[in-house]
C-alpha positions in Angstrom: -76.5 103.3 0.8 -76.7 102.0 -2.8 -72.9 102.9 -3.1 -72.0 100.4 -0.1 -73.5 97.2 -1.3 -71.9 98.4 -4.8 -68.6 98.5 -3.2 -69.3 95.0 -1.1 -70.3 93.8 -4.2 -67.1 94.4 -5.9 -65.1 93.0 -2.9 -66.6 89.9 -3.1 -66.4 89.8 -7.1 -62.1 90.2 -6.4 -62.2 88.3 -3.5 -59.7 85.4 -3.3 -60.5 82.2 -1.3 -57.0 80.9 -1.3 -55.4 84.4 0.4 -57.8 84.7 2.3 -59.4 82.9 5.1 -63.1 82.2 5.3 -64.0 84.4 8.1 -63.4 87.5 6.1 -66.2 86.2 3.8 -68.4 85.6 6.3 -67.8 89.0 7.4 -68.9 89.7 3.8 -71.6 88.5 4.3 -72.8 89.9 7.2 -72.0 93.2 6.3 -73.9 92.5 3.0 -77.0 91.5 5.1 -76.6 94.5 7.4 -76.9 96.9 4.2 -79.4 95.2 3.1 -81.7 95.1 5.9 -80.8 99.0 5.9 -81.6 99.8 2.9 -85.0 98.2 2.8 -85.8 100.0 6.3 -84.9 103.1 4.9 -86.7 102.9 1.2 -89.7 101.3 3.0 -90.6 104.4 4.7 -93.4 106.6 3.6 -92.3 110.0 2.5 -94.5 112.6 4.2 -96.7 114.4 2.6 -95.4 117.7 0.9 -97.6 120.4 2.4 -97.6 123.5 -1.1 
């Protein structure tokens, strides 16, 4: 998970406004807050407890 928003991250570091169209940063965006929101679902929940 960590290694998508590192490699949205990069695209949006290289990104070039003037060969691209703003949709495809929008969809940037989106895609950034849809990692996002996954990532903090899935390091939100509690770990069970380990039964030893």
């Amino acid at each position: 998970m960590v290694t998508s928003l590192i490699a949205v991250a990069r695209k949006i570091i290289i990104y070039d406004l003037d060969k691209k169209g703003g949709d495809a940063l929008v969809g940037l965006a989106f895609a950034i807050f849809a990692l996002s929101i996954s990532y903090w679902i899935i390091s939100s929940r509690k770990k069970p407890p380990s039964h030893h």
